[in-house]
C-alpha angles and dihedrals in degrees: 000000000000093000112088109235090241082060088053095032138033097247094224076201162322131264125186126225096259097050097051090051093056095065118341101189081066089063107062129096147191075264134037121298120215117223101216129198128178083352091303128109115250095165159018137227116212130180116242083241100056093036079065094044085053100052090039098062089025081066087043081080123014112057108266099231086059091046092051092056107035078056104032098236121168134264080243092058088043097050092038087050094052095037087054088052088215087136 
């Protein structure tokens, strides 16, 4: 992906390193969190909810079984995806 994800989503906020290492659980928001380091992003946060909302459309136009494996999804994700017929 050559778009950076604060081009695709509004960051709620960043996080250092540091911060996120302390407690982990305290970093996370409603949007996507950036995991800074020296100033440079080295992670996302992403909701469980919009993780799912990703993969979903994500699968609306790349072939699921590619998708799975490029992002190591799981069987259960795969079979979820074809029995709710959202592909």
């Amino acid at each position: 992906m050559t778009e950076s994800i604060k081009q695709l989503f509004a960051v709620a906020k960043n996080v250092t390193l540091t911060e996120f290492s302390r407690g982990p659980s305290r970093c996370f928001a409603d949007a996507p969190v950036a995991v800074v380091s020296k100033g440079r992003p080295v992670g996302y946060l992403l909701s469980p909810e919009l993780f799912e909302k990703l993969t979903t459309s994500m699968a609306q136009i790349k072939d699921p079984a590619s998708l799975k494996k490029e992002l190591n999804l799981s069987n259960t994700w795969l079979a979820n995806l074809e029995g709710n017929n959202n592909v």
